[in-house]
Structure formats: structure tokens, C-alpha cells
C-alpha angles and dihedrals in degrees: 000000000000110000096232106233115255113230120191118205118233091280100046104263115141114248129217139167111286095031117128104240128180109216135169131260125187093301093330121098103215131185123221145152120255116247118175131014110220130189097257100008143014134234129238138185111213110236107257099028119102093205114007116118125184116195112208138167106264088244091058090063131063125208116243122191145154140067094323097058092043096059088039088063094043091052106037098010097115100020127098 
């Protein structure tokens, strides 16, 4: 079986599928799930797009977790 790649976010947190995570885009920050680890970068689906998947280096992410980004889900989780 394949070893699945380990990614760390700017500040040093290990990342895995199904972790929140806030990324850049163009001059936007954007929030999104990850979704898939891959060997060199990771996937994410911006919160709020059906479809829409970034792919972006693990460093270039940060972690965000608690109470905050949990009401935030639940509000504008599967609103555009």
C-alpha cells in the first residue's frame, strides 16, 4: 500500500483530508476543506463551490480550527 505524503501548514500543523484550511487566491483569502493529499501538493474545495478545487503547496495554507470556523460552516458552508 501507497505511504500517503505528509504536508505541514505555514506554521508547522500536520495537514490531512477533511481539515478547514484559509489559502490565498490571487489577492482573495479564501477558506476551503481539504479534500485530497497528493505527492507534491493538496487539494482543496473552496467552501461555498460545488465543484471548484484549488490545488495549492501545504506551506502555502494555514489550519484554522474552534468555535469561529465552526459557526462560520454551519452559516455559509453550503452557500455561494
Amino acid at each position: 500500500m501507497k505511504e500517503l505524503p505528509v504536508h505541514l501548514d505555514r506554521i508547522g500543523r500536520t495537514l490531512s483530508v477533511g481539515d478547514c484550511v484559509a489559502y490565498p487566491s490571487s489577492n482573495v483569502l479564501l477558506i476551503g476543506i481539504i479534500t485530497k493529499l497528493n505527492q507534491k501538493m493538496i487539494n482543496v474545495k473552496r467552501l461555498g463551490s460545488l465543484t471548484y478545487v484549488d490545488r495549492k503547496y501545504g506551506s502555502d495554507t494555514i489550519k484554522v480550527d474552534g468555535p469561529e470556523i465552526t459557526m462560520y460552516l454551519l452559516k455559509f458552508g453550503g452557500k455561494r
